[in-house]
N, C-alpha and C positions, 0 to 999 in steps of 0.2 A: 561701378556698374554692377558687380557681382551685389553687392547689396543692395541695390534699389530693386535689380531681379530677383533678391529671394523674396521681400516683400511685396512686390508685384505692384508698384508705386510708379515705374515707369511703363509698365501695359496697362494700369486702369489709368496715367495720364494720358497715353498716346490715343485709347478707347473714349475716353471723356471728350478730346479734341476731336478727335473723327465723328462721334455721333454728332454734336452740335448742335445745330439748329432741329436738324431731325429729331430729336429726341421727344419733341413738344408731337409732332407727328405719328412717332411711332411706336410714342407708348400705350397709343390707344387701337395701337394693332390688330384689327379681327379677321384678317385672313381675307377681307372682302375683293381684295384690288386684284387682278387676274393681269397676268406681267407675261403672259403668252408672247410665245416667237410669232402667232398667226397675226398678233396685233402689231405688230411690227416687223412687217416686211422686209427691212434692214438685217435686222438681226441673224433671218435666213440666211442672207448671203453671206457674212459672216461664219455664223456657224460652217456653212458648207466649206467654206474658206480653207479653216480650219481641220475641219475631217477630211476634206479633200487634199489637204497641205498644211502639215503639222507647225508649229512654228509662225504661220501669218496672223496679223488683225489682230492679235489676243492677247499683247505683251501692254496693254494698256486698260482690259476688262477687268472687272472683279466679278468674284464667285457669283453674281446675280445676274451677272451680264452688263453691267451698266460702266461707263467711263470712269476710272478711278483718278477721284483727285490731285492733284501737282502735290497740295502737302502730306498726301496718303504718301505717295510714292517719295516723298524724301523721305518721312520718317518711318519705312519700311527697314530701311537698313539700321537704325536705332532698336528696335523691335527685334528683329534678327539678333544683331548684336548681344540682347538680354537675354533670350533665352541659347545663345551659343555658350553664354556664362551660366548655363545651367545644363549643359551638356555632358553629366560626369555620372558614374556610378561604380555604390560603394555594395554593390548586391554579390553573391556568389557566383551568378548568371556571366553566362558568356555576354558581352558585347561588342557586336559587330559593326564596323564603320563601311563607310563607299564600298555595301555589299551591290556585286553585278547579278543580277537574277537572267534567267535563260530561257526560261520555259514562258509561252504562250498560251493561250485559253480563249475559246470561241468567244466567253461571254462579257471578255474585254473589248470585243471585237466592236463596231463603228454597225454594224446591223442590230445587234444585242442592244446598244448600246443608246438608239435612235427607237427601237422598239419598245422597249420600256424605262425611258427616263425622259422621254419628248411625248406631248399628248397627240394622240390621233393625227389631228389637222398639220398638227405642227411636223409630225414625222412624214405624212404626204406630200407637204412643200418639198421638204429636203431630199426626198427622191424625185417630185417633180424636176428639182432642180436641177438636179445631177441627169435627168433623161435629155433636158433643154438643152445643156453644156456638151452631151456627151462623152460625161466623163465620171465616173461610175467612185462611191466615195471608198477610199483607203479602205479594207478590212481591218488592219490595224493601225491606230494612228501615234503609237510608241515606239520607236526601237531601245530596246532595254537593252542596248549594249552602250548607249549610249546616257544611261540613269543610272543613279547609284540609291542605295536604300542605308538604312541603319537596322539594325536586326539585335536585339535581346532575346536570349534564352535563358529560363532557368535554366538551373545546375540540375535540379533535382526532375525526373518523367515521372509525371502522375501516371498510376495502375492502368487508369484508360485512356491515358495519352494527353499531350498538351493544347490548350485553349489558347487561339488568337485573337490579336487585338490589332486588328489594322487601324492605324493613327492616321488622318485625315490635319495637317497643320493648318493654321493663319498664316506660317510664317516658313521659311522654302529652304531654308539647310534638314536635312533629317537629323532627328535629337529625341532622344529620350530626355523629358523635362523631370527634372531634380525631384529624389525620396521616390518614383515611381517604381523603382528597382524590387524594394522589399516588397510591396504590396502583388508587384508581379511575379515573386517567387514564392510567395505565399499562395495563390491559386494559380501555379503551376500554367501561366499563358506568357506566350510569345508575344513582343509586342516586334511591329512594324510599320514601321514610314518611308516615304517617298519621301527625296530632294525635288527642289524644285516641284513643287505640290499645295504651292501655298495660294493664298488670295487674289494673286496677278494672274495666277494661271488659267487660263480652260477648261470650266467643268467636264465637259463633254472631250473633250481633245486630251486633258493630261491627267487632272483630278480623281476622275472615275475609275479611269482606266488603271492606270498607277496603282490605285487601292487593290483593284481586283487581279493586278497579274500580281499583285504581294502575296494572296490567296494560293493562287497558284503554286507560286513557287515553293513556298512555306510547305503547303502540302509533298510539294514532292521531293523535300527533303528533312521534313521531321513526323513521327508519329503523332498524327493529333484527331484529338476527339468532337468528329463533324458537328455537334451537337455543341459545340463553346465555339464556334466562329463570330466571332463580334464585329463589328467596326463603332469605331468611334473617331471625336474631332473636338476642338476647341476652338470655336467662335465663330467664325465663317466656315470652318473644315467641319465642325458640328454639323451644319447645315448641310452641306454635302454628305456626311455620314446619313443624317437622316433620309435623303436622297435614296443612297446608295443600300440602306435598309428595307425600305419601300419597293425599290424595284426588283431586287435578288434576294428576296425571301428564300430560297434555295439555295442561297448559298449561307448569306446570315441569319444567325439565331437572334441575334440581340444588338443593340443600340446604346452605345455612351453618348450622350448629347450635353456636351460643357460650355454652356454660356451661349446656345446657337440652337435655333430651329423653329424651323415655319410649319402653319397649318397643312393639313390634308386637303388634297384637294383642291392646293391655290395653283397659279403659276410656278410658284417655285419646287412646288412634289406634285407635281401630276400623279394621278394616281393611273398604277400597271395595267394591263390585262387585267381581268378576270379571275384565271386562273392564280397570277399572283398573289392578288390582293388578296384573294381566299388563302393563300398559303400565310402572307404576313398576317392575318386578321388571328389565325388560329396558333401560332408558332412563334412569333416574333415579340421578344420582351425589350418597351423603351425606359431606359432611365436618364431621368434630366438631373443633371446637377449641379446649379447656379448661385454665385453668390448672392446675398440677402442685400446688399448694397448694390447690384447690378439691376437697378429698374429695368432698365429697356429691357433685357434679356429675360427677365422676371414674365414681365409682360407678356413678350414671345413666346415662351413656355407654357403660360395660360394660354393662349389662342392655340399653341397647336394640341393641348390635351384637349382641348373643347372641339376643336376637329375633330379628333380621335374617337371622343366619346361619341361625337355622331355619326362617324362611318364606321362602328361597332368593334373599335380595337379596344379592349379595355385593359390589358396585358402592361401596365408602366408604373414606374414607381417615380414622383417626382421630389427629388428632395433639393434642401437649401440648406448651401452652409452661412454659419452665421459670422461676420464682422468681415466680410468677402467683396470686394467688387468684383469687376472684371477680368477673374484673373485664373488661369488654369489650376485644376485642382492639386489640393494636397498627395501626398502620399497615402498620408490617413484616409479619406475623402475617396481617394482612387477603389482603396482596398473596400470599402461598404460600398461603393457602386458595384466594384466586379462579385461579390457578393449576394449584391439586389440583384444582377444580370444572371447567376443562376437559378436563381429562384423563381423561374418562371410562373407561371398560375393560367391554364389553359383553359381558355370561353368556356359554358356553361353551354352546350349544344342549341340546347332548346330557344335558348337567351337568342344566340346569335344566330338562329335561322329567322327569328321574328323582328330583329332588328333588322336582320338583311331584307326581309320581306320586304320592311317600309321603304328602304332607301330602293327596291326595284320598283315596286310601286310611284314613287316620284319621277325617276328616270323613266319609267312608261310615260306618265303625263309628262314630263317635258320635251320627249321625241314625239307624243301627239300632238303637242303644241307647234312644231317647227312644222311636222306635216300637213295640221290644218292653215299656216300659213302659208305652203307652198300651194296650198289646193286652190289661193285666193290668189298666187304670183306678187306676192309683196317681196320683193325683195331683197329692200334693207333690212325690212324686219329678220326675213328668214336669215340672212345672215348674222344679224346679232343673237337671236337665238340660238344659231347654230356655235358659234362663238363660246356663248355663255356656257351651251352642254358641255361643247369639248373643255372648257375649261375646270366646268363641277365635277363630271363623272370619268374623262380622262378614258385612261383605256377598258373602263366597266362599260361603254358605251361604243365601242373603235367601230366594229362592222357598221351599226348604225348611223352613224354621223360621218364615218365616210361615204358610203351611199349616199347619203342626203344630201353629204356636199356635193358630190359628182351629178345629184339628178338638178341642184338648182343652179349648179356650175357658178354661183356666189360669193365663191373663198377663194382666192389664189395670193 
């Protein structure tokens, strides 16, 4: 086992089996497909399920929200299995196992949480929901007395303190995956993972949050310097990282994205508030880094920098390694990505207030478009257009399209 996990021969075959028939699908990925909770009304109830009551409904979802297959869920624990035989380190670095974290944070919290990582419509259902029930959802939906983390520290404190790496997994033991050790004591960053945090879990309920109370704690027990906050993930936890990027620009600086991640701006990254998304547009550096063998994922990473480039983040560096499938990076690999992730390169002012212009300028005509339909009482229409906004523009449009929806009362 230890040797099919170092060459990574039993994740690119369990990866190869799982993609499937998809692959013929998804390699031609443009971001187009909108996978909205408002479009499935289910989903709502679910979710609420969930933030309202940890633990239901979710022990059979994957990171997208969709039913995870019977043979996903056998050979989950295969999967696990490989990378537990990769759970060792030969670093200087303290390493910490079933670390118990203590400390809480607003922006873990189930309001934070529903405000910037659910679009508009979709975060109005889930309060609708919870006013209809009366029953108001969890402020927090973790108890961390009840999680355990895995925690690496260098030996050595950089002059202006240590840089984290919140690891987002595919797969639910917490593990520092093999050679990461040196590269992580070379730039002087913490790395941290959540148990039970993998692809069965709950974006919303365990995934998210998990990441962000690791933030916490870390802070309030090592020096570190705000400005090297990272998160990152490998494969479906990529995804999630990118998520978790996007919406807490304030709290992270920069993005490891390993073999996983969706366009801007679809269903699966609603794009923040406003104010966010100004802060990621201007502060926030992505690096993808995918093996040259990993099409589908290849693919993925084109669609989401071609988002990117359209909703004016140009801040990423996207690299490939070569004779690579599916399979988390090297050690080597690790160490030039956290390397690309301080090298930030900040917008070009002028650039990015012209590019912003254009994308307010469409968002104008598309809210006058929903409004000259309502002035005619169509609808259906008005509701697929309203639909479609909250799905493009996300929370750069929130005030607007919830009004809209309240005045055609067409979305529930």
């Amino acid at each position: 086992m230890a040797s099919l996990c170092h060459r990574g021969w039993l994740l690119a075959w369990i990866s190869a089996a799982g993609a499937g028939i998809r692959i013929l699908a998804k390699i031609a990925y443009d971001g187009s497909r909108y996978n909205s909770l408002v479009r499935r009304p289910a989903r709502v109830v679910l979710l609420y399920d969930v933030l309202g009551n940890p633990g239901a409904a979710f022990n059979r979802i994957d990171s997208h929200g969709h039913l995870m297959s019977r043979w996903h869920l056998l050979l989950a624990p295969l999967m696990m299995a490989c990378h537990v035989a990769q759970n060792a380190s030969a670093g200087s670095g303290d390493l910490q196992r079933d670390v118990v974290f203590t400390e809480y944070t607003a922006l873990a919290g189930n309001t934070e949480i529903v405000r910037r990582l659910l679009s508009p419509l979709a975060a109005q259902m889930i309060q609708a929901k919870a006013r209809q029930i009366g029953k108001p959802l969890l402020e927090q939906s973790i108890d961390l007395s009840q999680e355990r983390y895995v925690l690496y520290v260098p030996a050595h404190v950089p002059d202006v303190g240590y840089g984290v790496l919140v690891f987002v997994p595919p797969w639910n033991d917490a593990l520092l995956p093999l050679g990461w050790d040196a590269a992580l004591d070379a730039a002087g960053i913490i790395f941290v993972s959540a148990a039970r945090s993998g692809n069965g879990e709950s974006p919303l309920a365990r995934r998210e949050p998990l990441a962000l109370l690791a933030v916490q704690n870390v802070l309030s027990r090592y020096r570190v310097n705000l400005s090297r906050l990272y998160v990152g993930g490998f494969s479906g936890g990529s995804r999630i990282a990118m998520r978790l990027a996007l919406a807490y620009p304030d709290v992270f600086h920069g993005a490891l994205l390993n073999a996983g991640s969706d366009p801007l701006g679809a269903g699966e990254s609603p794009l923040p508030p406003s104010d966010l998304f100004r802060r990621f547009q201007e502060s926030t550096r992505i690096v993808f880094v995918t093996g040259d063998k990993d099409a589908l994922h290849l693919a993925m990473d084109l669609a989401s920098v071609k988002s990117m480039r359209h909703w004016c983040v140009n801040d990423f560096d996207a690299r490939i390694t070569p004779f690579v499938g599916h399979s988390i990076v090297s050690g080597a690999a690790l160490a030039e990505a956290l390397r690309s992730l301080d090298s930030r390169a900040p917008p070009n002012p002028g650039a990015l207030a012209a590019c912003q212009a254009t994308i307010d300028a469409a968002m104008a005509a598309a809210l006058a478009n929903v409004e000259s339909l309502m002035s005619r009482s169509k609808t259906a229409p008005v509701r697929r257009a309203l639909l479609a906004l909250d799905a493009q523009y996300g929370g750069l449009a929130a005030t607007q399209t919830v009004d809209l929806a309240r005045q055609c009362a067409c979305v529930n």
